[in-house]
C-alpha positions in Angstrom: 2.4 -0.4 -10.8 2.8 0.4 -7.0 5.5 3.5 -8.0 2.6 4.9 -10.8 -0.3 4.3 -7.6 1.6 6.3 -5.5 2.3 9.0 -8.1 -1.6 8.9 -9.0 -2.7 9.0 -5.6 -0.1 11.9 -4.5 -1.2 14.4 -7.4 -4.8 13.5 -7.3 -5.1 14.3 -3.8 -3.0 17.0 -3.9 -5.1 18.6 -6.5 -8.3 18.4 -4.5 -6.3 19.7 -1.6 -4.9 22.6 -3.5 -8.2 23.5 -5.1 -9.9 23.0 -1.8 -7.8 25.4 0.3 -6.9 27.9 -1.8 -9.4 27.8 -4.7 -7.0 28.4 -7.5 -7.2 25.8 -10.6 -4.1 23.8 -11.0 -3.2 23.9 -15.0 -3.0 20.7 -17.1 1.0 20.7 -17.4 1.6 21.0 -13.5 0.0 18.0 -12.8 1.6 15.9 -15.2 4.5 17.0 -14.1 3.6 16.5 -11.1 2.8 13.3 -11.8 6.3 12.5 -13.8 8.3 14.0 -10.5 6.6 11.3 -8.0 6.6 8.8 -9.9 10.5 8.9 -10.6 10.6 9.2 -6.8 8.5 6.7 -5.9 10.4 4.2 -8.7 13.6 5.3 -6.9 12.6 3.6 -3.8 10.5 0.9 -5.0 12.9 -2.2 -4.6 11.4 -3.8 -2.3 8.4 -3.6 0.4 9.0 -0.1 2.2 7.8 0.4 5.8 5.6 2.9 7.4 8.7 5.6 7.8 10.1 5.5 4.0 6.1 5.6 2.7 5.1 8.3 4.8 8.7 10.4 4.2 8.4 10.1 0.5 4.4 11.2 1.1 5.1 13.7 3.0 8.4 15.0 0.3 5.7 14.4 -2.7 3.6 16.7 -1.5 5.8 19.3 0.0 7.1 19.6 -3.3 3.9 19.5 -5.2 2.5 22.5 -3.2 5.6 24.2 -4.3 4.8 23.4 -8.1 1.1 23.9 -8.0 1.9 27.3 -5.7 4.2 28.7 -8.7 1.9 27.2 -11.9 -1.3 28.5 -10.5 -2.4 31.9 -11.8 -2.0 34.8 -9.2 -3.8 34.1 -6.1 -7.8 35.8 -5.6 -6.8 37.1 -2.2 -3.2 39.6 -1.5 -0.7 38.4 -0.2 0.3 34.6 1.3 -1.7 34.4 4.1 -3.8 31.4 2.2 -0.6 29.5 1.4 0.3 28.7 5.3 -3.4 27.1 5.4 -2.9 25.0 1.9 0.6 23.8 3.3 -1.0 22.7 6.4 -3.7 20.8 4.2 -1.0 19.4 2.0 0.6 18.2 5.2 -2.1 16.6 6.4 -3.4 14.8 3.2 0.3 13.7 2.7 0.1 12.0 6.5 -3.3 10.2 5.8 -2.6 9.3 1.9 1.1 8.1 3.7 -1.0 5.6 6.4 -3.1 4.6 3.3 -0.4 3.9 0.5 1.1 1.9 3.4 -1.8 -0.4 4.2 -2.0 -1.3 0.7 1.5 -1.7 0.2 1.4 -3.8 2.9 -1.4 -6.2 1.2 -0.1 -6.0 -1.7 3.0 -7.8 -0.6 1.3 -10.0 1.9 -0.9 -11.2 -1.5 2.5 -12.0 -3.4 3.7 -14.1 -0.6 0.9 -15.9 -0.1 0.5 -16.5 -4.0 4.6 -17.6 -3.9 3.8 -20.2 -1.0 0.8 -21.2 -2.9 2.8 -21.6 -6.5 5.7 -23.8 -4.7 2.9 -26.1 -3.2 1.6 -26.3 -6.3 5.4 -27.1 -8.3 6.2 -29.7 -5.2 2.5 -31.5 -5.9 3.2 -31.6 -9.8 6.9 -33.0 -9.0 5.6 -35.2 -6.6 2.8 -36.4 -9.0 5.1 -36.7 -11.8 7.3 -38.9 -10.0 4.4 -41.1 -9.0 5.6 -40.9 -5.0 2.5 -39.6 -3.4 2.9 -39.0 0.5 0.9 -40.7 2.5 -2.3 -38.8 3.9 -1.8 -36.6 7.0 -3.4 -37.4 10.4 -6.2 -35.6 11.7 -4.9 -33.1 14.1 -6.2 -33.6 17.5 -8.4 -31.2 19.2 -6.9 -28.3 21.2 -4.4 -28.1 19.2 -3.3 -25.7 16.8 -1.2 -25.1 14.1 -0.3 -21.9 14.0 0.9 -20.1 10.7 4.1 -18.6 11.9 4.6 -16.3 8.7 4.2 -12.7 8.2 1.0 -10.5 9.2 -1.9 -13.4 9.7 0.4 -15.0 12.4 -2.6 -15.2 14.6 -5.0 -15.5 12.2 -4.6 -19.3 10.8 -5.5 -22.2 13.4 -6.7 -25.5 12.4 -8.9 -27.4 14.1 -10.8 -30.5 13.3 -13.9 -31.9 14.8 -14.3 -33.3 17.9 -12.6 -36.2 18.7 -15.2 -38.2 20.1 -19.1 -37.4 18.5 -21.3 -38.9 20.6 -25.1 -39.1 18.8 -28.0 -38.6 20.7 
């Protein structure tokens, strides 16, 4: 799923790009080859979760090489010459840099949502062991005020603290 995303997202912006700076109409079989070429790349380095550099390097190669495709398959250019091509590479350049910072963010949820649904599927296993077993731990104490009990996992590091109410309520 995240290889075909990528492959989707590289050709479809890289279309509009295309069309946008030099005006010529990509044909049909270019971009689904286009699309058959990144994804093969994409699967190629889709083992695991990929950091900013490897997302935006394949980005970047994706589209280099899909404005060479799209450059060759397009019918012959309205203006002489190749002074427009300089212009489209700089645009497929750029759209490959902001797709890049884009594919990464979501790669980035996406594997921040498959740890937190692990941790939450092996909290759920240990409750159904426990309850099978009929050894239910005791409940846990309140935690005390000013502290706080930080999640010390991936990206929300910062973002989990659990506090409870005040100590002492005092009515009226």
């Amino acid at each position: 799923m995240r290889a075909a995303a990528f492959a989707v997202a590289c050709v479809v912006v890289s279309v509009g790009g295309h069309a946008f700076a030099g005006g010529e109409p990509v044909p049909g079989w270019a971009m689904g080859a286009g699309v058959l070429g990144a994804l093969l790349m994409a699967y190629a380095v889709n083992r695991s979760e990929r950091g900013a550099e490897v997302v935006l390097a394949s980005t970047v190669a994706a589209q280099v090489v899909l404005h060479q495709l799209f450059a060759w398959s397009a019918p012959a250019p309205a203006l002489p010459g190749h002074g427009h091509r300089l212009g489209m590479f700089v645009v497929h350049l750029v759209t490959a840099a902001l797709t890049g910072w884009w594919l990464y963010r979501g790669e980035r949820a996406v594997w921040l949502m498959l740890r937190l649904w692990a941790m939450g599927s092996l909290a759920a296993f240990r409750w159904l062991l426990t309850a099978l077993r009929g050894q239910f731990p005791p409940p846990r104490a309140a935690v005390p005020v000013g502290v706080c009990d930080y999640f010390t996992g991936w990206e929300i590091a910062s973002a989990v603290c659990r506090r409870g109410p005040p100590a002492v309520f005092h009515a009226g």
